[in-house]
SENU-530551 format. One record per residue (C-alpha): x, y, z; residue in one letter. Coordinates in steps of 0.2 Angstrom, whole numbers, padded with zeros to 4 digits, always signed. Layout:
XYZa/...
This chain:
-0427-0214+0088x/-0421-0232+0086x/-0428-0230+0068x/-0416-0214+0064x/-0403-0223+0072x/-0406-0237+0058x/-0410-0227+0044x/-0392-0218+0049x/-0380-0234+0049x/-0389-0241+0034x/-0382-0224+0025x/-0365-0226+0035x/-0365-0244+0027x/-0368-0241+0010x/-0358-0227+0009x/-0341-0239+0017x/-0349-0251+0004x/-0348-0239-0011x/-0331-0233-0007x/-0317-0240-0017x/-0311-0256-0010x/-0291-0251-0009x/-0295-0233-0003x/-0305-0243+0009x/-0295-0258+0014x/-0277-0255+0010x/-0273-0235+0009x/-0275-0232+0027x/-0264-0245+0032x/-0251-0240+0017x/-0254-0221+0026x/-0253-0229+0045x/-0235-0236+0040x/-0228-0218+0031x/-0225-0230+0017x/-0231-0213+0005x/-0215-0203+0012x/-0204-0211+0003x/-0211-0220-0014x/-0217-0204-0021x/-0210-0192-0035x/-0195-0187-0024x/-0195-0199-0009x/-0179-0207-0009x/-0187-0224-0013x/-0193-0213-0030x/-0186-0227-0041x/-0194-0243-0034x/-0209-0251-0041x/-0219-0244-0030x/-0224-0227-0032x/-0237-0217-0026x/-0247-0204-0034x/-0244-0187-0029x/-0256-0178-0014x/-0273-0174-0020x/-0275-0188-0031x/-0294-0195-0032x/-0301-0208-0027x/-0301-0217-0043x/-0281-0214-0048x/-0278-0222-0029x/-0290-0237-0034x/-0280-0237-0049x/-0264-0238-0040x/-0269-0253-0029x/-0271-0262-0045x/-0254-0260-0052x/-0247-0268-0035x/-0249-0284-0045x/-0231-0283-0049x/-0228-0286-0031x/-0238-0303-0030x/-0229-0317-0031x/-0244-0330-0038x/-0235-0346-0035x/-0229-0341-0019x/-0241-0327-0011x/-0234-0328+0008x/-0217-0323-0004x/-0224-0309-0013x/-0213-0292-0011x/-0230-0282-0005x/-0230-0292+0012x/-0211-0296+0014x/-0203-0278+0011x/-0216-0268+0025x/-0215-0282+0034x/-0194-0283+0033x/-0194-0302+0029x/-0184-0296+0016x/-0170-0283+0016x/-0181-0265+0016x/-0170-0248+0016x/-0187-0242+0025x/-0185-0256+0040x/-0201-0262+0050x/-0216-0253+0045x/-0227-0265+0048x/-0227-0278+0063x/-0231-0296+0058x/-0246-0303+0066x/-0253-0287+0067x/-0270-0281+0059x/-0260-0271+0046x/-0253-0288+0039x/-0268-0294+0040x/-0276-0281+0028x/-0260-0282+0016x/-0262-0304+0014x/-0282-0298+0011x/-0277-0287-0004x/-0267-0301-0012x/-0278-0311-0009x/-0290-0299-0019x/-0278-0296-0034x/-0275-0313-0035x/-0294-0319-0038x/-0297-0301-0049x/-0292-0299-0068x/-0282-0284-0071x/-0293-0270-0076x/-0287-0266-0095x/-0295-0250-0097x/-0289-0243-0079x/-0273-0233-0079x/-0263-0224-0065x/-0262-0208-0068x/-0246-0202-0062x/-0243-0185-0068x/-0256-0172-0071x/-0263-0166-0090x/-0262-0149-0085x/-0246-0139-0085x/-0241-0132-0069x/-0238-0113-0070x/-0232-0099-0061x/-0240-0085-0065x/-0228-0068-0055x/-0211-0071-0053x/-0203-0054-0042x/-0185-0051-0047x/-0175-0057-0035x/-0163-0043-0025x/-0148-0049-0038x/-0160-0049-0052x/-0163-0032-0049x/-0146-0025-0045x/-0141-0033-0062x/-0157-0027-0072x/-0155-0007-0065x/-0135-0010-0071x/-0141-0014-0087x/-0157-0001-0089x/-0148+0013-0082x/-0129+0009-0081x/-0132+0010-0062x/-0118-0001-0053x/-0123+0004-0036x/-0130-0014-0030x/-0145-0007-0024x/-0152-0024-0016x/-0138-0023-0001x/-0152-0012+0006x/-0164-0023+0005x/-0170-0035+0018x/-0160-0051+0015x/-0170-0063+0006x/-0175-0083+0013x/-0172-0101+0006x/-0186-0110+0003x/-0186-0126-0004x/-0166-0124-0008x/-0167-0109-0017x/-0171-0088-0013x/-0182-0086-0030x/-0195-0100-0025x/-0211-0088-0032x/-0219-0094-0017x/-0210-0084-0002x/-0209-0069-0016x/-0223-0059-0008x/-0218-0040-0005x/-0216-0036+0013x/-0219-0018+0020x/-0200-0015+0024x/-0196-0022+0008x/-0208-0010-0003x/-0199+0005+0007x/-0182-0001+0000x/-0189-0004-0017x/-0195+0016-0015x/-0180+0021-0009x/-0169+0011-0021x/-0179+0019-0037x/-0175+0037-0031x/-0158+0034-0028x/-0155+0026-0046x/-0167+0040-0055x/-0155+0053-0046x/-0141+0043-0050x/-0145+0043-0066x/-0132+0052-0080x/-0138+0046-0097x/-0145+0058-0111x/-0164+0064-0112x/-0170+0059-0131x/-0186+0068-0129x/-0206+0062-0126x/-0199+0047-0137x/-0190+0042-0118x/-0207+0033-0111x/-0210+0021-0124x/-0193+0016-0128x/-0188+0016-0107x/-0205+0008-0105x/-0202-0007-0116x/-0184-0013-0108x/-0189-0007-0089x/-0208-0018-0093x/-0198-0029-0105x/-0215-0026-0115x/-0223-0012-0125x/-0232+0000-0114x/-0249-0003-0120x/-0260+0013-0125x/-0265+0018-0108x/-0248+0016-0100x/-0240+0027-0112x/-0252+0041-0108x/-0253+0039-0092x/-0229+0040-0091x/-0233+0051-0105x/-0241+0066-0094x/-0229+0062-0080x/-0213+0065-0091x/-0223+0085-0096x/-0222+0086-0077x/-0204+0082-0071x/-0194+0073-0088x/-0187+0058-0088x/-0181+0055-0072x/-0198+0057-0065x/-0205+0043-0076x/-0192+0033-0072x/-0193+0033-0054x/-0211+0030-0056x/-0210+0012-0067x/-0195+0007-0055x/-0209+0006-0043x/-0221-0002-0053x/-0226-0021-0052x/-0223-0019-0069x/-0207-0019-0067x/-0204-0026-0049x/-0214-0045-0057x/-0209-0055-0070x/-0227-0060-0081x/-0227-0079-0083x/-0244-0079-0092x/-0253-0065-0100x/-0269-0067-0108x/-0263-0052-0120x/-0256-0061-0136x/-0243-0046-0140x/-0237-0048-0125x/-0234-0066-0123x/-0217-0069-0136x/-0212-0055-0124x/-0215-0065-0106x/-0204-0077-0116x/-0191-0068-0119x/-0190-0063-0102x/-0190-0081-0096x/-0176-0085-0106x/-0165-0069-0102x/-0168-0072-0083x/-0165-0090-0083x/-0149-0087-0096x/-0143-0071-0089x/-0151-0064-0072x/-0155-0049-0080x/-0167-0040-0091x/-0167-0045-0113x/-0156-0033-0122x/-0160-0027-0139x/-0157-0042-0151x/-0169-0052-0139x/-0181-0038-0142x/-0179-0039-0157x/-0179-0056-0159x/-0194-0056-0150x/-0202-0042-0161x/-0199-0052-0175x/-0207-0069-0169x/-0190-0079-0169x/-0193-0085-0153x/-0213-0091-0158x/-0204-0108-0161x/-0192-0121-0154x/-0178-0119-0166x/-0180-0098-0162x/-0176-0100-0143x/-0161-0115-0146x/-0152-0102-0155x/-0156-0087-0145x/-0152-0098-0132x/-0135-0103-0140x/-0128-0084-0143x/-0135-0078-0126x/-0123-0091-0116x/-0110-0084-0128x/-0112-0067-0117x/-0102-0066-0101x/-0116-0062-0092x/-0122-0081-0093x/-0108-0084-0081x/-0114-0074-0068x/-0132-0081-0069x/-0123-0100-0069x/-0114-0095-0054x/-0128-0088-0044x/-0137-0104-0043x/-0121-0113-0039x/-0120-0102-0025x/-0140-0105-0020x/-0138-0123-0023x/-0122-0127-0013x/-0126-0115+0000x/-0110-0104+0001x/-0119-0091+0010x/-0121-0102+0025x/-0102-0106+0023x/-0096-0090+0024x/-0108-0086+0037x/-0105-0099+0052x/-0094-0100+0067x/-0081-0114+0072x/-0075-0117+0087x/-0059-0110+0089x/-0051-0123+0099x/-0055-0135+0088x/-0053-0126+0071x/-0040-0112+0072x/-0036-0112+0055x/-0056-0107+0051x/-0057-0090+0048x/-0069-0078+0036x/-0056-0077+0023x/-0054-0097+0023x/-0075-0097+0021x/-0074-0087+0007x/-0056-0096-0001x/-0070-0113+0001x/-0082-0105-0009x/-0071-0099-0025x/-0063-0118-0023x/-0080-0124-0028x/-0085-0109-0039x/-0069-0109-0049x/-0074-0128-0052x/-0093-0128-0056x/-0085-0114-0068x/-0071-0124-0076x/-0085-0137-0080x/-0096-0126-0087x/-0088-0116-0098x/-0076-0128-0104x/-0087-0141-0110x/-0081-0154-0098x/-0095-0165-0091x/-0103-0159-0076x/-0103-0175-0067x/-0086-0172-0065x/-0091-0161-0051x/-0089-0176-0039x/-0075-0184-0046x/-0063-0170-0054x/-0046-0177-0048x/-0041-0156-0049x/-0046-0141-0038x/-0042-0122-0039x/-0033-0117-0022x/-0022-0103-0013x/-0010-0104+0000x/-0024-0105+0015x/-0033-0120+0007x/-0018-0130+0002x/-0012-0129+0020x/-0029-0136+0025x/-0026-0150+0012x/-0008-0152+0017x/-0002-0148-0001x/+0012-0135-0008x/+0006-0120-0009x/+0002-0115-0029x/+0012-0102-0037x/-0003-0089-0040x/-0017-0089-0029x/-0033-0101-0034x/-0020-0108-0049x/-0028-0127-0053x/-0018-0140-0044x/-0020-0158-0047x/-0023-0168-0032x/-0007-0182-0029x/-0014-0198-0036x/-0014-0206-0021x/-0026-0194-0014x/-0046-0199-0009x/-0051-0182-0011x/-0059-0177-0027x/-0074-0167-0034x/-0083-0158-0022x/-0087-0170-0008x/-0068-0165-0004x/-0069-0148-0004x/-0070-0138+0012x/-0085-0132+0007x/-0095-0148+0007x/-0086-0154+0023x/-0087-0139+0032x/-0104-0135+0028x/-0111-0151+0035x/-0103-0148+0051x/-0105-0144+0068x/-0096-0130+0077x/-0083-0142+0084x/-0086-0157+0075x/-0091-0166+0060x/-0112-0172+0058x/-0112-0188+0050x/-0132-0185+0049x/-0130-0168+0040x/-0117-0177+0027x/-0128-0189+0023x/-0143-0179+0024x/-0133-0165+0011x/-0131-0182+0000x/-0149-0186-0002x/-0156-0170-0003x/-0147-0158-0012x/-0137-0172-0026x/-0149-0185-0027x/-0164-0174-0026x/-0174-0184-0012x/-0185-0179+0002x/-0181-0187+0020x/-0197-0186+0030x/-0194-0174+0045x/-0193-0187+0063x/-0209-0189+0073x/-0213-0176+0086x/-0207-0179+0104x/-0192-0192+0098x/-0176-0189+0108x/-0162-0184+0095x/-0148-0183+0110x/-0134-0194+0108x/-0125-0204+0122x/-0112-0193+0134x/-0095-0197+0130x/-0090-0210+0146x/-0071-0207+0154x/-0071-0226+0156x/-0075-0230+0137x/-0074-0216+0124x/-0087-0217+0110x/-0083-0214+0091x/-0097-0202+0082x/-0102-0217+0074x/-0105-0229+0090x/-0114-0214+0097x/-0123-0213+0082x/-0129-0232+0083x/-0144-0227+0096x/-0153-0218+0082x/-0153-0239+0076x/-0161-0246+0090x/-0177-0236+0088x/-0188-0241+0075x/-0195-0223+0072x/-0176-0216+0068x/-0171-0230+0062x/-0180-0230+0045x/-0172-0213+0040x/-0155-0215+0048x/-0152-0229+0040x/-0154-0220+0023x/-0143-0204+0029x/-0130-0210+0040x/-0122-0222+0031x/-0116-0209+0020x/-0110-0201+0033x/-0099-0214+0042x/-0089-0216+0023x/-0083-0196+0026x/-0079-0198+0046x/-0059-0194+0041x/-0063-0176+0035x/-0065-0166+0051x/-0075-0151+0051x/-0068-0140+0041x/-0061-0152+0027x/-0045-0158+0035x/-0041-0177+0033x/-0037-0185+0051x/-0035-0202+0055x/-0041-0205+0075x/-0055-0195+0081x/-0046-0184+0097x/-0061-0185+0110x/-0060-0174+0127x/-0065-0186+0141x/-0078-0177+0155x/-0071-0170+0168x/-0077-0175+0185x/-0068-0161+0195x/-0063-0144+0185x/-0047-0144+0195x/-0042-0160+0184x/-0032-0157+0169x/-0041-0161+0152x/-0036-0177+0147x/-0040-0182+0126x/-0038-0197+0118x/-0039-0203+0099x/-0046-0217+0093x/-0047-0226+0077x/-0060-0222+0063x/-0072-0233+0055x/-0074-0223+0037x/-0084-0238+0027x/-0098-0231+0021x/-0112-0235+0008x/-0128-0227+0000x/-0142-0237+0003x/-0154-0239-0011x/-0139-0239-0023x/-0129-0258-0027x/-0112-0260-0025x/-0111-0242-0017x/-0097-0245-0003x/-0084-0231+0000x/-0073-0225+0010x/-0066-0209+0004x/-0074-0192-0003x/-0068-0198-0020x/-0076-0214-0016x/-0094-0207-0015x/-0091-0195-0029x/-0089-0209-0041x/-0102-0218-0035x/-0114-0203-0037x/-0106-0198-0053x/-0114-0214-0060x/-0129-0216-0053x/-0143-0209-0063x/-0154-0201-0051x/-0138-0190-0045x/-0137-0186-0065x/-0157-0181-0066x/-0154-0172-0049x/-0143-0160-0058x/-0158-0156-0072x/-0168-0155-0058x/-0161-0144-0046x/-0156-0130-0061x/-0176-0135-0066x/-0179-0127-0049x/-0169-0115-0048x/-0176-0108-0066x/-0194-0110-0064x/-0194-0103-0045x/-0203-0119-0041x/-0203-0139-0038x/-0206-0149-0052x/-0223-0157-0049x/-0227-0173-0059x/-0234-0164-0075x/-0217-0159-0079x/-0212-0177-0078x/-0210-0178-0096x/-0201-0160-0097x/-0186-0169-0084x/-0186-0185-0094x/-0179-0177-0110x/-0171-0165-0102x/-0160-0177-0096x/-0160-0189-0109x/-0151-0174-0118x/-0140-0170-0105x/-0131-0191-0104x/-0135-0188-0124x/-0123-0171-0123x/-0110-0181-0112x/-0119-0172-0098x/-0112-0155-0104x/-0122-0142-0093x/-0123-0129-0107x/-0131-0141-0116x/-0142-0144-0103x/-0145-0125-0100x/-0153-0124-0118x/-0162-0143-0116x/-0172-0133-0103x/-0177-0116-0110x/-0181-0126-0125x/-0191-0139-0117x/-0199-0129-0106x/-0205-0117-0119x/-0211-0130-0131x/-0215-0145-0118x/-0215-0161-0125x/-0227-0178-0124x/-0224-0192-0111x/-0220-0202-0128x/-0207-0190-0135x/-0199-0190-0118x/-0197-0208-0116x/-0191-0208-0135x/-0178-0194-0135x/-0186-0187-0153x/-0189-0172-0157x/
């Protein structure tokens, strides 16, 4: 027995010994202090120096990775290199404390400078941070506005069948994400129902047996290959082409957008798609076919022009709106409730009044050629009567007319809309941890790590005796180490929009309702001043305290201008970037600050990039 017991930790020990010395030595303790939650692709330390590889690296890219911490090493100095004093927060760490001094943890960090200091730099060992092969989805299912506006445009059917449908969820910021596009029972009955409707609905002309393969190829947005065309073919001898066209609206064929295909006809075909679902929201017309057809879209000059005329169509508008809409969230705007004491002038026809403010600017920007970073700091808006009230401004001689803001005003862009505001708020109050949260996530494109099970998130009752601003309520999160790490990101952002109540109106004094000890005492409220400085940490010289103030300071910062490519990256692919398509953002926005950050520019930068992907070395380099 006492030999097995040998033999056993003998293997235990030369296995410890033949694993990698960081994965060994370092990576738990990196792990142990969450440090991987924010330096990775979309953490919101992304930018700094140090920069993990995504999950499901091996072994040997993590071993690479610990060697590229030499940059962190001070070698004159080593108790002053940035790899101890930053976890440690001997020096000024947006992440706070992660790791106590004194503790093991340190003690494990000083070993591995201690190691890169007596170690040569391995020449021949890289990090590899993004992935040679291309990430792909493979289905896409249209999404419910996809398909009202493809039946429109196959059958002239302008029923909006998708209102029947069940309503479709966010995930990951968008409703097209191919990952929560699975077909539920409920939502197969609708698509049967829907296709009988639309066949019976249908008044065009019958050509003949020609109907299956020319319905076929814009319902498939394919040919039919030899099978299918026999198989619709018999169908339309039994019932014409209503028959047949019931039957393909119910087919995956139609319901799923191909992404890959290992049939080469039909692959210029699946691109074709791509661009006229991206570009349009809808199914290819006939001069895409065409185009297709005629293998203009086999290269990269083929899809930038098919790209250019399609934006030219208005039906470009309606696919640039609907992911404004996804991306802002207006559904939830005109969905919530306010508390009607404390917002009476909230009503669903203010909600929706928000929502075309925000559209009618995204639009302006747009379709105008104006740079789309003007979106947080336009000095304009497009109101009615029920909005300028809100805002306290005259009410414009037509309704949503463009209004300039008064040049002493601290609204612009859309961090001073009502949308923004309102959205980010509670029922009878603002969130400074939403606002700031919205912030980081949705314009700068980075991911807060959820807080730790079991942490209290219940802020201090207000005191009859001493009345608290949001903000000093706010300052508990600070005295906790495990809160204070992502408040500190969030809530600063926050406190800079504290005079916009929650619905967009600008106050001065916070009114607070002191408690009530006995119900038959009147309700007594008090006002007290607000504290509106604000900054963005992570960001220099970022203090504001005004909407306009943070949309400048967003406007210029670069990772707010990549979030933009990002975000419409998403909402065009159905799916996160992943770091294989790292070289696909980088030009992709390099055009878009090259273009004046002109988002039809950037529209076309996508398909074309996306189709024809370029090198990580064309990327940095901006060439062709």
């Amino acid at each position: 027995m006492a030999l097995v017991l040998l033999a056993i930790s003998l293997c235990a020990s030369s296995a410890l010994a033949e694993t990698p010395l960081f994965v060994r030595d370092l990576l738990p303790v990196l792990e142990k202090a969450q440090c991987m939650e924010c330096h990775q692709f979309n953490g919101v330390a992304s930018t700094t120096r140090l920069q993990f590889p995504e999950s499901g690296a091996s072994s040997e890219e993590m071993e690479a990775f610990g060697d590229t911490l030499r940059k962190l090493v001070d070698r004159a100095n080593p108790a002053n290199s940035l790899l101890l004093m930053k976890p440690t927060n001997r020096a000024k760490h947006g992440g706070g404390l992660r790791i106590k001094p004194g503790s093991d943890e340190e003690v494990a960090v000083k070993a591995w400078i201690d190691h890169l200091l007596r170690t040569p730099a391995s020449p021949g060992r890289t990090f590899a941070r993004a992935r040679t092969a291309k990430e792909q989805t493979v289905l896409r299912r249209l999404t419910h506005s996809q398909y009202d506006s493809t039946v429109r445009d196959l059958v002239g059917d302008h029923t909006f069948p998708s209102r029947q449908f069940p309503p479709e969820d966010f995930i990951d910021g968008f409703k097209n994400q191919y990952e929560g596009q699975s077909i539920s029972p409920i939502l197969a009955e609708s698509y049967l129902n829907a296709a009988e409707r639309v066949a019976a609905n249908w008044q065009g002309k019958d050509p003949g047996p020609s109907f299956v393969k020319d319905f076929g190829l814009r319902a498939f947005r394919r040919p039919l290959t030899a099978e299918e065309e026999k198989r619709y073919s018999a169908l339309y001898a039994q019932g014409k082409a209503k028959l047949v066209m019931e039957a393909m609206l119910q087919s995956p064929q139609f319901l799923f957008r191909l992404e890959a295909t290992s049939n080469p006809a039909h692959k210029p075909y699946a691109r074709a798609a791509r661009l006229s679902y991206i570009l349009w929201d809808t199914m290819p017309d006939e001069a895409l076919l065409k185009a297709t057809a005629s293998g203009e879209l086999d290269t990269a000059k083929g899809v930038e022009g098919a790209a250019r005329r399609m934006l030219s169509d208005p039906r470009a508008r309606q696919s640039a709106d609907e992911f404004i809409a996804q991306w802002l969230r207006f559904d939830t705007v005109v969905t919530m409730v306010k508390e009607r004491r404390a917002y009476p002038m909230f009503t669903r026809e203010m909600a929706l009044a928000m929502t075309e403010e925000t559209r009618r600017l995204a639009a302006d920007l747009i379709w105008s050629d104006k740079s789309f970073m003007d979106l947080f700091t336009a000095g304009y808006t497009f109101l009615n009567a029920d909005l300028a009230a809100l805002y306290r401004l005259s009410a414009p001689a037509e309704e949503f007319a463009k209004v300039s803001f008064p040049a002493d005003s601290d609204r612009a862009g859309i961090l001073g809309h009502a949308t923004f505001l309102a959205l980010t708020s509670k029922p009878a109050d603002t969130s400074i941890t939403a606002r700031g949260l919205f912030v980081r996530e949705q314009f700068l494109c980075q991911h807060v790590p959820q807080p730790p099970p079991g942490v209290n998130v219940n802020l201090p009752v207000q005191r009859a005796d001493k009345p608290m601003t949001n903000r000093e309520r706010l300052s508990v999160h600070l005295t906790n180490a495990s809160c204070a790490s992502c408040h500190n990101l969030i809530d600063p952002i926050g406190y800079g929009l504290e005079k916009y109540d929650g619905v967009g109106a600008r106050r001065e004094k916070l009114k607070v309702d002191l408690p009530r000890y006995d119900r038959r005492q009147d309700q007594k409220t008090v006002e007290i001043d607000i504290d509106a400085s604000g900054w963005v940490t992570g960001i220099q010289s970022s203090e504001f305290n005004t909407a306009g103030g943070l949309g400048r300071v967003l406007a210029a910062n670069p990772q707010c201008q990549e979030c933009v490519v990002k975000q419409y990256f998403r909402y065009a692919l159905g799916r996160h970037e992943g770091p294989a398509d790292r070289p696909t953002i980088e030009r992709i926005s390099a055009d878009f600050r090259k273009s004046g950050f002109r988002f039809q520019d950037m529209m076309i930068s996508l398909v074309r990039w996306t189709e024809f992907p370029p090198s990580a070395e064309l990327a940095r380099n901006g060439k062709d």
